[in-house]
PDB file of the backbone (N, CA, C, O) and the ligand in Angstrom, with CONECT records:
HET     ZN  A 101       1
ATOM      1  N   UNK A   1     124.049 112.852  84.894  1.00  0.00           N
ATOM      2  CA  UNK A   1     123.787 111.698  85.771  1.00  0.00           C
ATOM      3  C   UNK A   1     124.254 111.968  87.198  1.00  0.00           C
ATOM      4  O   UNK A   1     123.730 111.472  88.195  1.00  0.00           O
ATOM      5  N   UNK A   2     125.548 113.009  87.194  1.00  0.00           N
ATOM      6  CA  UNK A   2     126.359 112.938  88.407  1.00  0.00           C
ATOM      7  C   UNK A   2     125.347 113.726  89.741  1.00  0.00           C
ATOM      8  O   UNK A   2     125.276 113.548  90.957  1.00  0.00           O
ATOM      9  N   UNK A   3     124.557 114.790  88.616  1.00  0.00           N
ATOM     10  CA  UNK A   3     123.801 115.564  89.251  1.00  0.00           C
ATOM     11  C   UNK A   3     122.230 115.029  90.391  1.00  0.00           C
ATOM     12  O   UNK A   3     121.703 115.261  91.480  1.00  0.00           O
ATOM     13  N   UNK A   4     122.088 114.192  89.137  1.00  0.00           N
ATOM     14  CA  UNK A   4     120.249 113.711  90.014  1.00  0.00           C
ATOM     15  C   UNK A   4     119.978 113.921  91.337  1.00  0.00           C
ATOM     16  O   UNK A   4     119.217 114.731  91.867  1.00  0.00           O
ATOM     17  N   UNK A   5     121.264 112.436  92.172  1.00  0.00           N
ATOM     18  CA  UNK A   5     121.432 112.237  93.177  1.00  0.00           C
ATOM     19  C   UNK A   5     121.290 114.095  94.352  1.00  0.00           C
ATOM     20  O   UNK A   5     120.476 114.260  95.261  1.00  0.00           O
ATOM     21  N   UNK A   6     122.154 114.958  93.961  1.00  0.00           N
ATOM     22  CA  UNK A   6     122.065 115.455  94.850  1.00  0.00           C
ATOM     23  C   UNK A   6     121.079 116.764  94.703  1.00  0.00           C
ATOM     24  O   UNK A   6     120.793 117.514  95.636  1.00  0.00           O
ATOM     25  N   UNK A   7     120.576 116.900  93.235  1.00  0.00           N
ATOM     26  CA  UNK A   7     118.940 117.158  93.070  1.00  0.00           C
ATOM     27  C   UNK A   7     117.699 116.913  93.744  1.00  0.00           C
ATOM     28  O   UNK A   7     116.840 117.767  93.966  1.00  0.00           O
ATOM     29  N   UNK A   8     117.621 114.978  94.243  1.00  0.00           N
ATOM     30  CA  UNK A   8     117.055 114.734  94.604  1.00  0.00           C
ATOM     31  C   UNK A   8     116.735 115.107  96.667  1.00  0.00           C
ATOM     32  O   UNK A   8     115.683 115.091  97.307  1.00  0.00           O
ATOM     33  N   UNK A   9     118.346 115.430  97.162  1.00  0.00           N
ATOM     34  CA  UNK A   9     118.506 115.229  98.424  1.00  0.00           C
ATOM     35  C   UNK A   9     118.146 116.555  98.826  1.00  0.00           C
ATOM     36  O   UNK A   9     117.579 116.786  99.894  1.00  0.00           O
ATOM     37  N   UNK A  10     118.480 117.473  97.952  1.00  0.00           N
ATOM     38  CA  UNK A  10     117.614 119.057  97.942  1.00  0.00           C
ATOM     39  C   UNK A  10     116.109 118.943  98.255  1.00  0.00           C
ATOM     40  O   UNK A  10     115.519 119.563  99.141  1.00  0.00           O
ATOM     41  N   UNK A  11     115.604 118.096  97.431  1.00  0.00           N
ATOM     42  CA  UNK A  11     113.861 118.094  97.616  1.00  0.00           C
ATOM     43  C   UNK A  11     113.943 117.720  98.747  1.00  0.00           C
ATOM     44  O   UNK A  11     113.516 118.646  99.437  1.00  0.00           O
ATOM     45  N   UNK A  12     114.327 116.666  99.547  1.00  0.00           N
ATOM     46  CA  UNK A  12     113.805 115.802 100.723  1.00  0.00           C
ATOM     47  C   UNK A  12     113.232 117.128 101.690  1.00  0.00           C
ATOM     48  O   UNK A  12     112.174 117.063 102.316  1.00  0.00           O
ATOM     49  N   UNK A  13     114.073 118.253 101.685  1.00  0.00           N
ATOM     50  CA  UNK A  13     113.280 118.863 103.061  1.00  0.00           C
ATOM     51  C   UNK A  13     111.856 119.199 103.160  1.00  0.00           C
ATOM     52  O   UNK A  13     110.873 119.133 103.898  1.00  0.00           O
ATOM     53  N   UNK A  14     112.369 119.683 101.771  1.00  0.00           N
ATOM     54  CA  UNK A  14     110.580 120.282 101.272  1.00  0.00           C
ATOM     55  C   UNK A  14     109.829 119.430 101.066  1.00  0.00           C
ATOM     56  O   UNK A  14     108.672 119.740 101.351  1.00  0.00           O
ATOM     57  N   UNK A  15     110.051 117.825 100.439  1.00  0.00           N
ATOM     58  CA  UNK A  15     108.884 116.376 100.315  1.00  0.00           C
ATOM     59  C   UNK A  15     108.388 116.263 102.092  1.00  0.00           C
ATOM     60  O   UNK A  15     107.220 116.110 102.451  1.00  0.00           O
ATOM     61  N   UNK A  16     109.838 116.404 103.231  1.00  0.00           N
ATOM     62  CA  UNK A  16     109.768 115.944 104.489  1.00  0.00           C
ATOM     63  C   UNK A  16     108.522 117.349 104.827  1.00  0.00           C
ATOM     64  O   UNK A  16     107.338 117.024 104.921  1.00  0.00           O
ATOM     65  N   UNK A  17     108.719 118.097 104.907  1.00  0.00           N
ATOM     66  CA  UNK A  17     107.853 119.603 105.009  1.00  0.00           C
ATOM     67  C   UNK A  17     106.671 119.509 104.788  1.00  0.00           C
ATOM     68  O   UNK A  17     105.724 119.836 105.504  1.00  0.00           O
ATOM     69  N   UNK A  18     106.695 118.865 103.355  1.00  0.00           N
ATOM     70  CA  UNK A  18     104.556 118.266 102.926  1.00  0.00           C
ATOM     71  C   UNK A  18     103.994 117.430 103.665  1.00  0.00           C
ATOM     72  O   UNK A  18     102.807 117.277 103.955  1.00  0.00           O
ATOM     73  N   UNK A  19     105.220 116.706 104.061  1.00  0.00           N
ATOM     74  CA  UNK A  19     104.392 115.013 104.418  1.00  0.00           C
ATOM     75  C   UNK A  19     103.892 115.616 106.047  1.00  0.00           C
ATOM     76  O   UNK A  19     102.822 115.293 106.563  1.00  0.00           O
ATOM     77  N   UNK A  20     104.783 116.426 106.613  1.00  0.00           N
ATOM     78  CA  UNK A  20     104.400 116.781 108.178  1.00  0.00           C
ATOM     79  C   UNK A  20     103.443 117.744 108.166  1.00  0.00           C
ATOM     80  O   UNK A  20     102.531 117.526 108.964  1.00  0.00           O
ATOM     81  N   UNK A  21     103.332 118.942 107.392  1.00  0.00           N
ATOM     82  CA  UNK A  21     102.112 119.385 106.878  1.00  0.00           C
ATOM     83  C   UNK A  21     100.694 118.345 107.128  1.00  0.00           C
ATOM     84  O   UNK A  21      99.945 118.095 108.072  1.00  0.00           O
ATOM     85  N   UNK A  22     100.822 117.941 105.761  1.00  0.00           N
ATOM     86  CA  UNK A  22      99.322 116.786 105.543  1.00  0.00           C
ATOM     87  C   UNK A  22      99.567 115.814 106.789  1.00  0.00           C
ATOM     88  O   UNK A  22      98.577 116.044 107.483  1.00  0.00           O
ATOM     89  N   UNK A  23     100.231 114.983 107.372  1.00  0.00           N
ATOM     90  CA  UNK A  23     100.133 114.525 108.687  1.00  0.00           C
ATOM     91  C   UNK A  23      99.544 115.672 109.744  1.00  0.00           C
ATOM     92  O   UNK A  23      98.508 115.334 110.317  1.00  0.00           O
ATOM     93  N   UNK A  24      99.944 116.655 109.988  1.00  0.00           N
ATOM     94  CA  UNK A  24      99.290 117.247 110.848  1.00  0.00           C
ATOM     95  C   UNK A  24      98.070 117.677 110.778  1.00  0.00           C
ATOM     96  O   UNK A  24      97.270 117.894 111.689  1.00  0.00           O
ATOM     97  N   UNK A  25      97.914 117.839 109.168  1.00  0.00           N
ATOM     98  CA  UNK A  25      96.283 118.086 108.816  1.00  0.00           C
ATOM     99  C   UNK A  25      95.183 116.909 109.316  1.00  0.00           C
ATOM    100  O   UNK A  25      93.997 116.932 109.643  1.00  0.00           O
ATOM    101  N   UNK A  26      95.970 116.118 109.225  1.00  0.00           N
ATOM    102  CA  UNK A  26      95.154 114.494 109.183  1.00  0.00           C
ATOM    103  C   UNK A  26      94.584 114.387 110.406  1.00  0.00           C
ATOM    104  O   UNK A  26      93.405 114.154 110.672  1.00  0.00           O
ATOM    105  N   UNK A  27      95.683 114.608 111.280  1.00  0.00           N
ATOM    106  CA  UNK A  27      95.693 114.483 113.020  1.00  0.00           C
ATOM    107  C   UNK A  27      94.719 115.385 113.523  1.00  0.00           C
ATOM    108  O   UNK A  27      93.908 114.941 114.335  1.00  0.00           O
ATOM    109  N   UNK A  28      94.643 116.922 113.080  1.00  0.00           N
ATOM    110  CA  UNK A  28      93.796 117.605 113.399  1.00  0.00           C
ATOM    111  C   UNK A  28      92.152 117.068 113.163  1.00  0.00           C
ATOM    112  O   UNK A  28      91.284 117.086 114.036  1.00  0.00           O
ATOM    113  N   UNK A  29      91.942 116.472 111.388  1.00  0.00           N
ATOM    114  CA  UNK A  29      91.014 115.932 111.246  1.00  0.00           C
ATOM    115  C   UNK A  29      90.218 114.849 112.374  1.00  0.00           C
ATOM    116  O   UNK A  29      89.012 114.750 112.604  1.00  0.00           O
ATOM    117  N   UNK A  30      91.657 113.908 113.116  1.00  0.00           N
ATOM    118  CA  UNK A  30      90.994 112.820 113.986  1.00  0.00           C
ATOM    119  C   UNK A  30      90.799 113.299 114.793  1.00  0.00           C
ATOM    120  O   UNK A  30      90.020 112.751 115.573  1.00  0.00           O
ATOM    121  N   UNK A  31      91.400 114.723 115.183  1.00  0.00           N
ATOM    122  CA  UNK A  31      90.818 115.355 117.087  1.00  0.00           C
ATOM    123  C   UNK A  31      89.721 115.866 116.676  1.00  0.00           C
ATOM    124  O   UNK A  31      89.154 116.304 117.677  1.00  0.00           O
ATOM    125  N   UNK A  32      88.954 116.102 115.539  1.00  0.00           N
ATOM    126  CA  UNK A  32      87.803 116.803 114.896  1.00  0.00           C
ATOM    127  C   UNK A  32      86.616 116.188 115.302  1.00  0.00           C
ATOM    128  O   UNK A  32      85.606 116.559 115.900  1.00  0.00           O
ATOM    129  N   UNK A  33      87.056 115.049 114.763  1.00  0.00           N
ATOM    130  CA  UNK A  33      85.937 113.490 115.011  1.00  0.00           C
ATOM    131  C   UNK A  33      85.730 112.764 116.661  1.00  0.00           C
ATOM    132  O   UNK A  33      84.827 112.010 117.021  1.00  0.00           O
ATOM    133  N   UNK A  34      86.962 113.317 117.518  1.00  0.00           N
ATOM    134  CA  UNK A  34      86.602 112.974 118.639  1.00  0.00           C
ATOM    135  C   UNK A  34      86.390 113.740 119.553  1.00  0.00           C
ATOM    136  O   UNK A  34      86.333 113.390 120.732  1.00  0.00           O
ATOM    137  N   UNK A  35      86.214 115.139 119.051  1.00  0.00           N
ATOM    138  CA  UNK A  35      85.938 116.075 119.710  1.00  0.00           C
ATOM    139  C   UNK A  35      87.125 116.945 120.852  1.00  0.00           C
ATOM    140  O   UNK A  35      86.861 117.577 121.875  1.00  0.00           O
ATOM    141  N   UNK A  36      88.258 116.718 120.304  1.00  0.00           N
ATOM    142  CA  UNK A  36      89.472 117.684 120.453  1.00  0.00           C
ATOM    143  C   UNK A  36      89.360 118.742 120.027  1.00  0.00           C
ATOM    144  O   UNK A  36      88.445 119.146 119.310  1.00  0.00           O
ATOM    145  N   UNK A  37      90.422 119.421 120.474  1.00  0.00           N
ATOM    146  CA  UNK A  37      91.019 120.917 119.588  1.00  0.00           C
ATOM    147  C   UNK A  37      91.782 120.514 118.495  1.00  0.00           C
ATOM    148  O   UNK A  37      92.745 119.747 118.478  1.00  0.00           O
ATOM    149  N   UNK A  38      91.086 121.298 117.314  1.00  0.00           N
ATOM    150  CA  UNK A  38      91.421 121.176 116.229  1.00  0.00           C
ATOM    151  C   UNK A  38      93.706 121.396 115.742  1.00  0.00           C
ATOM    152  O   UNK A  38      94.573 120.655 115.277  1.00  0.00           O
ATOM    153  N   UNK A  39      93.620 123.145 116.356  1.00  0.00           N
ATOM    154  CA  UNK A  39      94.739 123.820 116.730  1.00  0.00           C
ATOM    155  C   UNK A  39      95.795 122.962 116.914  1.00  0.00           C
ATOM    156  O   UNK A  39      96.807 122.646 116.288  1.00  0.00           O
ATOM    157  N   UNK A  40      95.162 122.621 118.160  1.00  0.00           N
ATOM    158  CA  UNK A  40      96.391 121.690 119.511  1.00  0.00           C
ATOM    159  C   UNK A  40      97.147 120.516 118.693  1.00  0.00           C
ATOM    160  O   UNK A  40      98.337 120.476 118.378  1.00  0.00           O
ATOM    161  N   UNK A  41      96.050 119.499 118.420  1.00  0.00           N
ATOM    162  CA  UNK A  41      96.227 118.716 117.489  1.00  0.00           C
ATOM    163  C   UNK A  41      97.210 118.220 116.298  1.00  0.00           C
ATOM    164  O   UNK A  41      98.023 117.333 116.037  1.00  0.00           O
ATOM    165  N   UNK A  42      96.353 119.845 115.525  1.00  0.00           N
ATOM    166  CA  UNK A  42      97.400 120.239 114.347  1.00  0.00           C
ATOM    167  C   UNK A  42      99.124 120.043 114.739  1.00  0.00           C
ATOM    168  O   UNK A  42      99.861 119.160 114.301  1.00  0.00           O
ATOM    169  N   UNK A  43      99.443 121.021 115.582  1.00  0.00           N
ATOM    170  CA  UNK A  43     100.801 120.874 116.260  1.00  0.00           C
ATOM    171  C   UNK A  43     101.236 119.657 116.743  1.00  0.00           C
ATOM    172  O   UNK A  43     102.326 119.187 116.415  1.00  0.00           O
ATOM    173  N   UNK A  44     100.429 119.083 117.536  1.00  0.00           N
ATOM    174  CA  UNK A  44     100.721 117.498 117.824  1.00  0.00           C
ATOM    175  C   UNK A  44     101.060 116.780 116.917  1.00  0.00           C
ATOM    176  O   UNK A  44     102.153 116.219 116.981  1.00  0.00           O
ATOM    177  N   UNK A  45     100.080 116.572 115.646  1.00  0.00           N
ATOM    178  CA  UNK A  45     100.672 115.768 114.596  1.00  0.00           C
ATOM    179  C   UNK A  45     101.789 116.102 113.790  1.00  0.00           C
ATOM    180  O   UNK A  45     102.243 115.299 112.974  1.00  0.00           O
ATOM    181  N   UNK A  46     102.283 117.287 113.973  1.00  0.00           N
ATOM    182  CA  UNK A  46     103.516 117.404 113.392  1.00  0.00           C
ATOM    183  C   UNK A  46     104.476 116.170 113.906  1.00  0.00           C
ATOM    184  O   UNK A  46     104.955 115.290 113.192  1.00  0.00           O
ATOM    185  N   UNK A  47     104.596 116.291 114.976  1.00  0.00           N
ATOM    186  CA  UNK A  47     105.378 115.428 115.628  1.00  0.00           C
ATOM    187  C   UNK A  47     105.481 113.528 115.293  1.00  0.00           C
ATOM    188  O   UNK A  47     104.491 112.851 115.015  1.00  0.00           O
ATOM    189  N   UNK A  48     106.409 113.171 115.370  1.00  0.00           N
ATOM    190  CA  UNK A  48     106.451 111.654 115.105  1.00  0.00           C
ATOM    191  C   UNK A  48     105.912 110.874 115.620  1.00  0.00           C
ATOM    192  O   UNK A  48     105.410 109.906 115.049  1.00  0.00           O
ATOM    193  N   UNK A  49     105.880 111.058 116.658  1.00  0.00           N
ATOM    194  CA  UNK A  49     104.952 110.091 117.439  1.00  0.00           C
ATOM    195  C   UNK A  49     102.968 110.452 117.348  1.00  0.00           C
ATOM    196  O   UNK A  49     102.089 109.878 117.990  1.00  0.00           O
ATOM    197  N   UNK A  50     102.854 111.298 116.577  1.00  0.00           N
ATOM    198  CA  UNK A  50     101.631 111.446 116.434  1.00  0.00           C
ATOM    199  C   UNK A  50     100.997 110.170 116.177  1.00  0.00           C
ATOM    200  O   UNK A  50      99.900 109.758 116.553  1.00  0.00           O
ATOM    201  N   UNK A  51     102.007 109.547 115.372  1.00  0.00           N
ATOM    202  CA  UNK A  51     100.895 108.219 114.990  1.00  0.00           C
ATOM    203  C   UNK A  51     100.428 107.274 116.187  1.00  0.00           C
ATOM    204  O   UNK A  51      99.473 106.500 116.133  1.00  0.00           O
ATOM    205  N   UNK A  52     101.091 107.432 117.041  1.00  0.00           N
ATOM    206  CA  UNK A  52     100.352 106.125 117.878  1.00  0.00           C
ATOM    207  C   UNK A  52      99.661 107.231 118.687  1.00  0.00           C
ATOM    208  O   UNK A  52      98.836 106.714 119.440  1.00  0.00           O
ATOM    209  N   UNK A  53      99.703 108.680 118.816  1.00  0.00           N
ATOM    210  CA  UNK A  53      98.360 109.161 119.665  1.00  0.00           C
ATOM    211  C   UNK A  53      96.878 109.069 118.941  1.00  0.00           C
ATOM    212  O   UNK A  53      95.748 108.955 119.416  1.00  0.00           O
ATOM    213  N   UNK A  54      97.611 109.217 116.920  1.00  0.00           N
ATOM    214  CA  UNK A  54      96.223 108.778 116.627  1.00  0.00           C
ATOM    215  C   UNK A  54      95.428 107.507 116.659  1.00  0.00           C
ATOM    216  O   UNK A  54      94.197 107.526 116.651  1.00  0.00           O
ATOM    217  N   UNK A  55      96.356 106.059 116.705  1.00  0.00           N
ATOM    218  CA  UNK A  55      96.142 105.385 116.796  1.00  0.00           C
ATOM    219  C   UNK A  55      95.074 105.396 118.206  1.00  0.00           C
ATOM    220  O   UNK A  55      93.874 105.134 118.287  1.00  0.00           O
ATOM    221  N   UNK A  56      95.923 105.753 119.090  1.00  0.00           N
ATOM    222  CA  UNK A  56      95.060 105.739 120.667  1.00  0.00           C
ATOM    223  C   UNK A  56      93.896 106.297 120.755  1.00  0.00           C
ATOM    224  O   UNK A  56      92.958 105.858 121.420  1.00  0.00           O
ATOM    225  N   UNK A  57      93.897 107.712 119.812  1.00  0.00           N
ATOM    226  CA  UNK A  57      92.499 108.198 119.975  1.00  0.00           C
ATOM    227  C   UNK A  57      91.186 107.705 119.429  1.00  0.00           C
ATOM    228  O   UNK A  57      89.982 107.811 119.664  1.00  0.00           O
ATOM    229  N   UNK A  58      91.951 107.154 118.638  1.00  0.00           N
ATOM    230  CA  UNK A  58      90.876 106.465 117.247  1.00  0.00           C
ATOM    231  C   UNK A  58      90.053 105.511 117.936  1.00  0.00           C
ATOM    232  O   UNK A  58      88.852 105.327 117.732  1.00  0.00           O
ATOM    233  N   UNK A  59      91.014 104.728 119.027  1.00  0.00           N
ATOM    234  CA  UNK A  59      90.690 103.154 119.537  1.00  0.00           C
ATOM    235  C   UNK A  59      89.755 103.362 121.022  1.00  0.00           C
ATOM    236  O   UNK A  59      89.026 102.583 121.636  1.00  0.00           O
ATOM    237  N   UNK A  60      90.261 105.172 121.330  1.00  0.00           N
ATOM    238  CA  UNK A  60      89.059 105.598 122.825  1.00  0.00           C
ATOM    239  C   UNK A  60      87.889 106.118 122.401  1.00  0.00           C
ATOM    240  O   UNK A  60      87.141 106.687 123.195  1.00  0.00           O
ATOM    241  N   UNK A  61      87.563 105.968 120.953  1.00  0.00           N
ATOM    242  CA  UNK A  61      86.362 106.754 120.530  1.00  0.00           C
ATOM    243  C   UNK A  61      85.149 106.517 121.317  1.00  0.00           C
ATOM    244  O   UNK A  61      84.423 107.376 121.819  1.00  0.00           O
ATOM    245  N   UNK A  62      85.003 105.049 121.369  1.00  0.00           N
ATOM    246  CA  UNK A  62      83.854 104.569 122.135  1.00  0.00           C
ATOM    247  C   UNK A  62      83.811 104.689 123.698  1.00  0.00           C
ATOM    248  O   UNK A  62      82.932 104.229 124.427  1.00  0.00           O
ATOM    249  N   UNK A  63      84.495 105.122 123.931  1.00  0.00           N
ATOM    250  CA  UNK A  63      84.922 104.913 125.582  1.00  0.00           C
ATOM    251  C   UNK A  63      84.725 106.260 126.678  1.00  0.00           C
ATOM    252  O   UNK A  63      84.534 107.438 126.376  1.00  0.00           O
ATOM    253  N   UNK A  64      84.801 105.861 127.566  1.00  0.00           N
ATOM    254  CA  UNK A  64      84.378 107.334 128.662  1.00  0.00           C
ATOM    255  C   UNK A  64      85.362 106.253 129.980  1.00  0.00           C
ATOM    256  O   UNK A  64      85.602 105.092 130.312  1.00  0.00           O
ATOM    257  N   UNK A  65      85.715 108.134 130.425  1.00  0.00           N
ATOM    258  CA  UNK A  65      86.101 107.163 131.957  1.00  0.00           C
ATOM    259  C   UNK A  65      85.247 107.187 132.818  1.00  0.00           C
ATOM    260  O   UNK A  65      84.317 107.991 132.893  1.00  0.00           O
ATOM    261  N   UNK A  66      85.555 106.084 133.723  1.00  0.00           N
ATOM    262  CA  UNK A  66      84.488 105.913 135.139  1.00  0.00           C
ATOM    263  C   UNK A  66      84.244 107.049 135.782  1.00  0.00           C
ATOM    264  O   UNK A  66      85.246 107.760 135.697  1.00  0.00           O
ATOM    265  N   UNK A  67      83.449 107.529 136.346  1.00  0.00           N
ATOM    266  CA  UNK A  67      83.286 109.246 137.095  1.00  0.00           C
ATOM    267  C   UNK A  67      83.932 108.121 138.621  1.00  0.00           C
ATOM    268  O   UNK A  67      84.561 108.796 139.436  1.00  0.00           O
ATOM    269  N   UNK A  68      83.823 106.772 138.947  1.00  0.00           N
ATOM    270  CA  UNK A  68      84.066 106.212 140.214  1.00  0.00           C
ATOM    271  C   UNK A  68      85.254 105.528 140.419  1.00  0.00           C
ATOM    272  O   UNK A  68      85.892 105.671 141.462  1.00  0.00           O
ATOM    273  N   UNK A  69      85.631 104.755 139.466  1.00  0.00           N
ATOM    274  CA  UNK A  69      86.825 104.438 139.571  1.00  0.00           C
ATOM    275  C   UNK A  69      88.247 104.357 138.427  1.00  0.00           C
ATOM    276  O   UNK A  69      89.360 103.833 138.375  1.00  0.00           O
ATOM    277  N   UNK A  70      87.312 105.295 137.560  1.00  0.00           N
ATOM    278  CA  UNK A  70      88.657 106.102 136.176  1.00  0.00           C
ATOM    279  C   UNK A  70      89.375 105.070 134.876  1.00  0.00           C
ATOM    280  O   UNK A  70      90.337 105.180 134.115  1.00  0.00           O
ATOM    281  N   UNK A  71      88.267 104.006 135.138  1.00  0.00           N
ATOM    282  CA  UNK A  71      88.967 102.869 134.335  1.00  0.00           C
ATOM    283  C   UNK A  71      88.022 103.127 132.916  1.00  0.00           C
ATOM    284  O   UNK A  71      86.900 103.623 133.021  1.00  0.00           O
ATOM    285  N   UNK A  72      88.503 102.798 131.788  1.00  0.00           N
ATOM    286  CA  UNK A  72      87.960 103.384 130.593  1.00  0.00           C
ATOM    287  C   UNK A  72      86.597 101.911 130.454  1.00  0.00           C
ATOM    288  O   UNK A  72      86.800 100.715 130.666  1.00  0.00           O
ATOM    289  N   UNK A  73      85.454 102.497 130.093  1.00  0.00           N
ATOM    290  CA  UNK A  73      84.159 101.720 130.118  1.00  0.00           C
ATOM    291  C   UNK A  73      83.632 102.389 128.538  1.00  0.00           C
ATOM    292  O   UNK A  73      83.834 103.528 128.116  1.00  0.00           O
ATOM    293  N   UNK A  74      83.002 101.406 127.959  1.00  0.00           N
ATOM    294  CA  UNK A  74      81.906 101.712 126.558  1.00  0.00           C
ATOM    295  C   UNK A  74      81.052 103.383 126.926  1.00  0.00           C
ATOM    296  O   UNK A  74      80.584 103.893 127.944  1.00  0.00           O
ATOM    297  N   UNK A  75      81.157 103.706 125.818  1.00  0.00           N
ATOM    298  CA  UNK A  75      80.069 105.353 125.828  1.00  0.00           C
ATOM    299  C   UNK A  75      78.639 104.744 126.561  1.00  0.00           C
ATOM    300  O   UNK A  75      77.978 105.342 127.410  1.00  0.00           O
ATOM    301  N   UNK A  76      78.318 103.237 125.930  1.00  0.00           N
ATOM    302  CA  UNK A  76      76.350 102.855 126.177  1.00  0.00           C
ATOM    303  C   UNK A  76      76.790 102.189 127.246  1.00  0.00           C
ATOM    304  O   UNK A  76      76.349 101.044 127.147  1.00  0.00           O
ATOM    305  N   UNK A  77      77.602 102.335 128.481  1.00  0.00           N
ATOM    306  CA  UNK A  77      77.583 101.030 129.156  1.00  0.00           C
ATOM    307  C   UNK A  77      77.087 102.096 130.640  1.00  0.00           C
ATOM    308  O   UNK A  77      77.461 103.171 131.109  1.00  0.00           O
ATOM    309  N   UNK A  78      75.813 100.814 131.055  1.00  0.00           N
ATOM    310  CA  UNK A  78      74.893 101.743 132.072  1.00  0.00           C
ATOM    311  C   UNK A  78      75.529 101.774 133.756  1.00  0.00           C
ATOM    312  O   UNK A  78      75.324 102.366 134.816  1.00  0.00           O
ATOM    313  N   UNK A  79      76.554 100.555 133.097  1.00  0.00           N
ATOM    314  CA  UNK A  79      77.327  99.976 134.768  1.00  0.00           C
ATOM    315  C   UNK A  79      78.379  99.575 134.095  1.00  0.00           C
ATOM    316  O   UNK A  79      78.560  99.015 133.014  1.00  0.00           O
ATOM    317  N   UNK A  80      79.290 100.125 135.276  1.00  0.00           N
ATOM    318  CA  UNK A  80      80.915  99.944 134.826  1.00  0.00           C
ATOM    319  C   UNK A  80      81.671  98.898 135.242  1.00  0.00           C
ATOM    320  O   UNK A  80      82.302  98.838 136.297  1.00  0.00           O
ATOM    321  N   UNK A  81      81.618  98.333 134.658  1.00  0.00           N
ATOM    322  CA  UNK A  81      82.302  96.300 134.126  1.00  0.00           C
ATOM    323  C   UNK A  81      83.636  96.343 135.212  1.00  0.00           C
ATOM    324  O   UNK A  81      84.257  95.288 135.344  1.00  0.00           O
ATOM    325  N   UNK A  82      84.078  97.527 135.977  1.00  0.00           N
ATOM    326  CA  UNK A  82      85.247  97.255 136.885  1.00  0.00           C
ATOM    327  C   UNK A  82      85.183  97.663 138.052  1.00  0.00           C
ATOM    328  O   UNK A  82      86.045  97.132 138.751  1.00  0.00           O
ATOM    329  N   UNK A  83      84.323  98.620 138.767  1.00  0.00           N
ATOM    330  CA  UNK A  83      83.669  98.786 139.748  1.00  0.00           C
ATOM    331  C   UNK A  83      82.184  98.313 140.606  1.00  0.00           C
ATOM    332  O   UNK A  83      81.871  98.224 141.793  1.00  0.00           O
ATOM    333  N   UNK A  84      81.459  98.065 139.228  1.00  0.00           N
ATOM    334  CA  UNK A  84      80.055  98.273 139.187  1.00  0.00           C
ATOM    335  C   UNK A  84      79.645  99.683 139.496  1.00  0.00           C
ATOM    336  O   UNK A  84      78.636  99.710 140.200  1.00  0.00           O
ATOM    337  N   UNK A  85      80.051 100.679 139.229  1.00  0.00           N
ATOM    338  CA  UNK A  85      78.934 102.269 139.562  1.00  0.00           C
ATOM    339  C   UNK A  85      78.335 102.053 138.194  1.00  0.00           C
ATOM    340  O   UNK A  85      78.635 101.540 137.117  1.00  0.00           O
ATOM    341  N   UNK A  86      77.179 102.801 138.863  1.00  0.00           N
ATOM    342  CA  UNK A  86      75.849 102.918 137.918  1.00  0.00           C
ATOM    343  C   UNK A  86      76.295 104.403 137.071  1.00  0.00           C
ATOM    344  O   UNK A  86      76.577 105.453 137.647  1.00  0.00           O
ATOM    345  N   UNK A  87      76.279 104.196 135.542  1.00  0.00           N
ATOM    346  CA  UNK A  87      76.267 105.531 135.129  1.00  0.00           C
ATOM    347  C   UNK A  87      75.090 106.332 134.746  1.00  0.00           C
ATOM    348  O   UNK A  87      74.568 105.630 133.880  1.00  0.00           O
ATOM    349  N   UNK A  88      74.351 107.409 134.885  1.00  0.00           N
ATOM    350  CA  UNK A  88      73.544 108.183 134.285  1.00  0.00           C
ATOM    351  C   UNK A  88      74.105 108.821 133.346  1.00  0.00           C
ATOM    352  O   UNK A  88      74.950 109.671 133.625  1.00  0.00           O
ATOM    353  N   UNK A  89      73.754 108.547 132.016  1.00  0.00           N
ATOM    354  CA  UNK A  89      74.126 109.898 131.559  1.00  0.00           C
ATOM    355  C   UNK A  89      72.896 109.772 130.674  1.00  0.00           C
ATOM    356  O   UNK A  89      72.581 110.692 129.920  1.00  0.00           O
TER     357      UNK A  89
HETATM  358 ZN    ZN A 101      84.175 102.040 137.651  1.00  0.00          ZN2+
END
């Protein structure tokens, strides 16, 4: 019984090791989908705070910046809702 406890505190590095692993896999997956570097990514999500960059990236999917005044506007939007420039694309 006396043992479990510090059985269990042995695993943590290696459980902590998987989980940042597959988190970083994950992260790489979302720079995949938005057209990041896969690599870069990977390394990024190691990190703790990955989650709210994925959060952020997830939430700019639709978005482009202004080429006129840099404020984030819809991918389909033909005029930019904070300047008015006309976009071509
Ligand atoms: Zn603008």
């Amino acid at each position: 019984m006396n043992q479990e406890p510090s059985v269990f505190v042995s695993l943590l590095p290696l459980v902590y090791i998987a989980v940042t692993v597959i988190k970083g896999w994950l992260f790489a997956r979302i720079a995949k989908i938005v057209g990041k570097s896969f690599g870069l990514y990977f390394v990024l999500g190691i990190f703790p705070i990955s989650d709210f960059i994925a959060l952020i990236l997830l939430g700019n999917q639709d978005t482009i910046r202004c080429p006129q005044c840099a404020e984030r506007i819809r991918k389909e939007a033909k005029k930019c809702r904070h300047c008015g420039h006309e976009i071509n694309t």
